[in-house]
N, C-alpha and C positions, 0 to 999 in steps of 0.2 A: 074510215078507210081501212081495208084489212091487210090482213099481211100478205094477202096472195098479192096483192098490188105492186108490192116493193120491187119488183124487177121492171113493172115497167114504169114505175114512176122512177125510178134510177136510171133506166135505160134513156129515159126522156130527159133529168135533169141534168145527164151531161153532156147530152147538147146543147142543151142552158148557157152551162160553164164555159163551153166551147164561145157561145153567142156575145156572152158580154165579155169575156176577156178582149177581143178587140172592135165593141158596140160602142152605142153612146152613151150609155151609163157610165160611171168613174167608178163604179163596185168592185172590183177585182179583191180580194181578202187582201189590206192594208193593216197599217200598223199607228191607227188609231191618227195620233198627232202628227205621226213622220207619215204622210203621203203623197211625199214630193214626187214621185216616180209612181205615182200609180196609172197615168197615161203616157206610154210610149210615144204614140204619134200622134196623137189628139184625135183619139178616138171621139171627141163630145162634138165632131163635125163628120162623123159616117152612122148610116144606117146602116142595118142588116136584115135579113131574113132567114129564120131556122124552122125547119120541120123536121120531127122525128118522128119515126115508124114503131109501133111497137104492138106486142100478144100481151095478154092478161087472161090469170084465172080470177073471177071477185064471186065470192060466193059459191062454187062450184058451178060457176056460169063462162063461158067463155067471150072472150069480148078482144076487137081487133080494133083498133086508129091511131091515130096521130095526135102530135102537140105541135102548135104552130108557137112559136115565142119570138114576133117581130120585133126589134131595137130600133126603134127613129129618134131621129133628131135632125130638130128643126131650132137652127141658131141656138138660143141660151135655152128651147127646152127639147126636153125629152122621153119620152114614152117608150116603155118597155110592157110587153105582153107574154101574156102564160095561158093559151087556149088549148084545152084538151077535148078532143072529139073522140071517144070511145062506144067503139057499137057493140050489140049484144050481137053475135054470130049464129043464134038462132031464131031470133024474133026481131033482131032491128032495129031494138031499145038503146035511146042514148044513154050510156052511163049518166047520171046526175047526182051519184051519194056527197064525191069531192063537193060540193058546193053547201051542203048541208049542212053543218056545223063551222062555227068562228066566222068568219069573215066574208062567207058565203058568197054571192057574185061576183064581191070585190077581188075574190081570187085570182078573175081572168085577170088582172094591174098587178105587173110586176114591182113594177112603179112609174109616177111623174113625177119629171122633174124643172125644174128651171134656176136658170144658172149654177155656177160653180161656186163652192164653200171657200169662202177666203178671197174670194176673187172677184166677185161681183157684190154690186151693196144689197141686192138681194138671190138668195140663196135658199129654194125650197125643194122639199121630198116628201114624197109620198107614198110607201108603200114596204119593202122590205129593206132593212136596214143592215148594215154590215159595215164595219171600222169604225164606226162613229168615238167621237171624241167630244166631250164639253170642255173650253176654255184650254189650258195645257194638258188637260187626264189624268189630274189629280185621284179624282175620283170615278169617272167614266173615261175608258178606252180602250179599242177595237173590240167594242160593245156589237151584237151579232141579237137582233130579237127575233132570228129562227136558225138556230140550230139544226131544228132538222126540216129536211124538205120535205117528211109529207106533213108536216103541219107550220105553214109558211105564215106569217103574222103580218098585220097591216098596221108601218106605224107611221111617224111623222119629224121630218128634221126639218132646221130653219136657221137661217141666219141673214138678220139684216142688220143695215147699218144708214142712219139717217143723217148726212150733214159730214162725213167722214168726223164723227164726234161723238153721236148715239149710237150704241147698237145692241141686239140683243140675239143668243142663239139661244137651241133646245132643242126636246125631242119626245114625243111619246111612242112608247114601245109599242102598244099593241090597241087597234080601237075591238075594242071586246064589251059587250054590255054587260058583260057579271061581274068585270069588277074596274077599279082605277089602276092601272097597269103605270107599271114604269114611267115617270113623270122627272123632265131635268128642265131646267133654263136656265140662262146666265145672263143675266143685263149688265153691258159693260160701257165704257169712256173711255174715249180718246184725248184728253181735255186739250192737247194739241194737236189732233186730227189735222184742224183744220191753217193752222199756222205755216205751213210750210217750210218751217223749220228741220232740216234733215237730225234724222236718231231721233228727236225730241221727243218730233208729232207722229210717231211709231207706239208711243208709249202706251199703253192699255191699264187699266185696272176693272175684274170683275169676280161678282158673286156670283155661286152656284148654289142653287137650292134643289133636293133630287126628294123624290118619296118613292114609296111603294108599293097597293095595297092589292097584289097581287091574289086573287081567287080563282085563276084558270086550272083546266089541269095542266100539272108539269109535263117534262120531256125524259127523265130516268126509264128506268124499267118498276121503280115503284109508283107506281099511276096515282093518282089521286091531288089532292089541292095543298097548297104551301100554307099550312098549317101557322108555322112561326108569323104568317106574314098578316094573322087574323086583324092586327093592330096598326098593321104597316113596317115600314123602316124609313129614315128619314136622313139624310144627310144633306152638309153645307162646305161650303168651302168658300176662302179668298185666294185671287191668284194677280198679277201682276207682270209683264212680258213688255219687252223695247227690243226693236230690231240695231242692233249693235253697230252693223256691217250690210249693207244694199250694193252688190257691185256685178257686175257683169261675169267676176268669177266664183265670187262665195255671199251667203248671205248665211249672217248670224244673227241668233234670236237670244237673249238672256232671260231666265225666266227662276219665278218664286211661286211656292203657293202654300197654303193650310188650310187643313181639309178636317172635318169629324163627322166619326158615322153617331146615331146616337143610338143609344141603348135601345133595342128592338125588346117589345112589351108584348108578353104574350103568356098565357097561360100552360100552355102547348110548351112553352123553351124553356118553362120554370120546372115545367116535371122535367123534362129531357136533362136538366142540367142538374138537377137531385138526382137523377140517377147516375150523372157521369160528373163526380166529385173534384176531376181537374176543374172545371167550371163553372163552378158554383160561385169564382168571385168577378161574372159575367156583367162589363158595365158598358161605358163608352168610351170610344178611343179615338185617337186625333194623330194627325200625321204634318208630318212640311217637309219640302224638296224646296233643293234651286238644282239646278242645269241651265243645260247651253244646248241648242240646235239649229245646224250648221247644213246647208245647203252648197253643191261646189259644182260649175263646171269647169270641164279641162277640155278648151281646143272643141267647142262648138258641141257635140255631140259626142265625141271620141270616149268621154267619161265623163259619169255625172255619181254624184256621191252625196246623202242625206245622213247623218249620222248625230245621236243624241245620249245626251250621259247626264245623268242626274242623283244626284245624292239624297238619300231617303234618310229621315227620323220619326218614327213610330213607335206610340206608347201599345200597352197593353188591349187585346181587343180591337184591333185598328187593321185593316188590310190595304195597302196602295192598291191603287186602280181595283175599287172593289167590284164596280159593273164593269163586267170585261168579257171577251169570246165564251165563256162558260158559264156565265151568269144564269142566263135562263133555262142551262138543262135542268138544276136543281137548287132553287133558290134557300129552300131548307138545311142543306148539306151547306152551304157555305154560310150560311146563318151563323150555324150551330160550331162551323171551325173558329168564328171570332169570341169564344168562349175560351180556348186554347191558345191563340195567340196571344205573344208577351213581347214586351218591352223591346224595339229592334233597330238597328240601322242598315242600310243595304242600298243597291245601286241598280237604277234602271237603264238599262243602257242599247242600242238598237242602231242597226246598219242598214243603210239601202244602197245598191250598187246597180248601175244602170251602163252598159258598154255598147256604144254605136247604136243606140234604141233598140237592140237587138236581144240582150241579154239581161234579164233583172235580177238581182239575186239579193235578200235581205233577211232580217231576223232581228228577233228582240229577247229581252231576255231579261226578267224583274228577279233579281238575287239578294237574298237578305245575307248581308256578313256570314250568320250561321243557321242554315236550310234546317228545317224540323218539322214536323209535324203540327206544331204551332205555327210556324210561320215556314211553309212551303213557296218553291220558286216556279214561274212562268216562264217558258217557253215556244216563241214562236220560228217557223222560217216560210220562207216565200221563195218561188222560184217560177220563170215567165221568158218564153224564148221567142220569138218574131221575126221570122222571116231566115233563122240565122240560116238551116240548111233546108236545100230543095224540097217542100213538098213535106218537111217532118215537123210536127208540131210537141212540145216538151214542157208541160207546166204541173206545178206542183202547189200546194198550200197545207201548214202540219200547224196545229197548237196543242201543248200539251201543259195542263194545269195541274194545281196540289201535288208537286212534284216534291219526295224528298230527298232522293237520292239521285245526283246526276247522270248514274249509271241506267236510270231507267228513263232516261229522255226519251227513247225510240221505242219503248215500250208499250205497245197499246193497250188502252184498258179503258176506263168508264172516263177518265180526264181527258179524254182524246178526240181531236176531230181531225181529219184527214185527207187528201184529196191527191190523188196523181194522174195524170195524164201521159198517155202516148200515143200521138195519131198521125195518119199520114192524109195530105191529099190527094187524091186519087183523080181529079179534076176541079176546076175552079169551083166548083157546087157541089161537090161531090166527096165529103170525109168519113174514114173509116178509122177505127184507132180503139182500143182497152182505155179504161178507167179504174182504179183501184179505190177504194172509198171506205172508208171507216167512219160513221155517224150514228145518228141514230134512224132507229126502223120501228114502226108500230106493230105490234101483236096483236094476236086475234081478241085478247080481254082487254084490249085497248089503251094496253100499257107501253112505254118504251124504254128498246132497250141496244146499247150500244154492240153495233153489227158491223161484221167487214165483208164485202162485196167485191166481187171482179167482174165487170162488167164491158164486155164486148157491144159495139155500137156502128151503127151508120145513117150517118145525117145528110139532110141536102141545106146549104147555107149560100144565102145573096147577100150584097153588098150592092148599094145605090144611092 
């Protein structure tokens, strides 16, 4: 795909964003473990329909059509679509490059899905991944396996539960035949699932095993293959969670975990790290939290409140939640920062606020005691408005990673992925509104490289 593209694959992907924010998908940009409030009004019982209009230059060719991206759902499942029809305006030819590389037909699946995660005893997806969490997010969460939209990846999440006693979740990142992509799964126990015993049979204990032996090209602006990861990368964890508190006004979760990444082997990370002599004494490192997370309503729908606090201890070379929103721009770049991290404690901690199903507003925020360049802090926020005023639409989503100075939270730059909205309806099918975006954009040497965009739009959108 080239770069002339970018306008209208932007101009098309937000009316995407427009789509699923109140579709039957549950993807809205969540906050991995805490996604109690990521359906307002149970959007996993409406469908929808979007088309967008767009121009394109591809090749110093001119080309006019649409993208249709219908959201159904039908009971526990759900189907999301991405079909682009673009004509050549002088010969009539359908575009067909998009499909050409990676995941090629599969493109048109945005995803399927059937049932909800945590909620049903089974729990499957299939297609683009966003928020995702293994177990508590020790080590995976609001894990995102396309970063950028024009190169969208096809992967796979699961979780089932056999007997209210067995269960097992996971996930692979990307089906890509060049290499074994991101790979997680936790098989866990309820060992009183099924006792009926209140607090007891809440109880869980599970393993997490993750690899990695990524050989696609990356998403930066320096293009080419993740080098460090020739050998892979490998991590484990144990985590352990009881629901404390089940009531009709709050529900509390206590929770423990230990986690180790292990020493990534590579020929490639040994010259890197002889030439950058902080790192040279590059091994493996292991991490443990406990926290609490706290679910609350007040007065029916009036106010709803998810919020999580948890205490970190991490050795040398060890990053909390190391697959996280930024993982896949450059897997190398953060390889090569757990070379630099040392010895840390710190505190992850995260709000979700939900007012008359009207108003979302949340963030998170993984803080080491003392922020560095060894050990930089994470940054997200969410914001999500429904129905509040006539006809005006207002949402938002910002993360910003390898942060070391808190002064540069709002700072955009290569750690940043970004999304605003402002739109009006103009009639029940009929939406006009700017989008502001800062992601990433392919180049013509088929590199990428983080861009910000303002993007004026107009969609037609059903509901049935």
């Amino acid at each position: 795909m080239k770069k002339s593209l970018k306008l209208s694959i932007l101009f098309a992907l937000s009316i995407f964003l427009f789509a699923t924010s109140t579709s039957a998908q549950n993807d809205y940009p969540v906050f991995g473990f805490d996604n109690s409030f990521t359906n307002l009004s149970n959007p996993d019982s409406i469908s929808s329909f979007t088309g967008a209009f767009a121009f394109a230059q591809i090749g110093g060719e001119n080309y006019a059509g649409v993208r249709f991206q219908p959201d159904l759902s039908f009971g526990k499942v759900g189907i999301g679509l991405d079909v682009p029809l673009y004509f050549n305006l002088d010969n009539g030819d359908l575009y067909t490059d998009e499909f050409k590389n990676g995941s090629g037909i599969l493109r048109l699946i945005s995803y399927l899905r059937y049932g909800r995660k945590k909620k049903d005893p089974v729990y499957l997806k299939l297609g683009q991944l966003k928020g995702e969490a293994i177990g508590y997010g020790s080590l995976v969460n609001n894990y995102s396996n396309s970063p950028s939209y024009e190169k969208r990846k096809v992967g796979f999440a699961y979780d089932i539960r056999i007997k209210k006693i067995f269960g097992i979740e996971g996930m692979y990142s990307d089906f890509n035949s060049k290499s074994f992509n991101l790979f997680a799964v936790r098989p866990y126990v309820r060992p009183f699932g099924a006792s009926g015993i209140p607090v007891i049979k809440t109880l869980d204990f599970g393993f997490t095993y993750i690899t990695d032996k990524d050989q696609t090209d990356r998403f930066d602006e320096n293009s080419g293959k993740n080098e460090f990861l020739s050998d892979g990368i490998e991590a484990y964890g144990l985590d352990m969670g009881i629901l404390l508190i089940n009531s009709n006004f709050i529900n509390l979760t206590g929770y423990a975990h230990y986690s180790r990444l292990r020493k990534v082997k590579s020929d490639s990370l040994v010259a890197f790290h002889q030439l950058v002599p902080p790192t040279q004494g590059y091994g493996a490192g292991k991490g443990t939290g406990i926290g609490l997370n706290a679910n609350m309503n007040v007065i029916g729908n009036l106010f709803k409140l998810n919020s999580r606090i948890e205490r970190l201890w991490y050795t040398d070379n060890y990053m909390p939640q190391f697959f996280d929103a930024i993982y896949e721009v450059n897997k190398d770049a953060k390889i090569a920062t757990l070379g630099d991290v040392k010895s840390q404690e710190g505190i992850y901690g995260s709000v979700t606020a939900s007012i008359l199903d009207k108003i979302m507003v949340g963030g998170n925020l993984l803080l080491p005691d003392h922020v560095s360049e060894e050990s930089p802090a994470t940054v997200q926020l969410n914001l999500r408005t429904q129905d509040l005023f006539d006809k005006i639409i207002i949402e938002g989503y910002y993360t910003k990673g390898n942060l070391t100075k808190m002064s540069d939270t709002f700072t955009f730059d290569e750690n940043s992925l970004a999304v605003m909205r402002f739109a009006y309806k103009i009639s029940p099918i009929l939406v006009t509104g700017i989008d502001y975006r800062w992601s990433w954009t392919e180049q013509e040497n088929g590199s990428y490289k983080a861009d910000n965009t303002v993007m004026p739009y107009m969609a037609l959108r059903f509901q049935f």
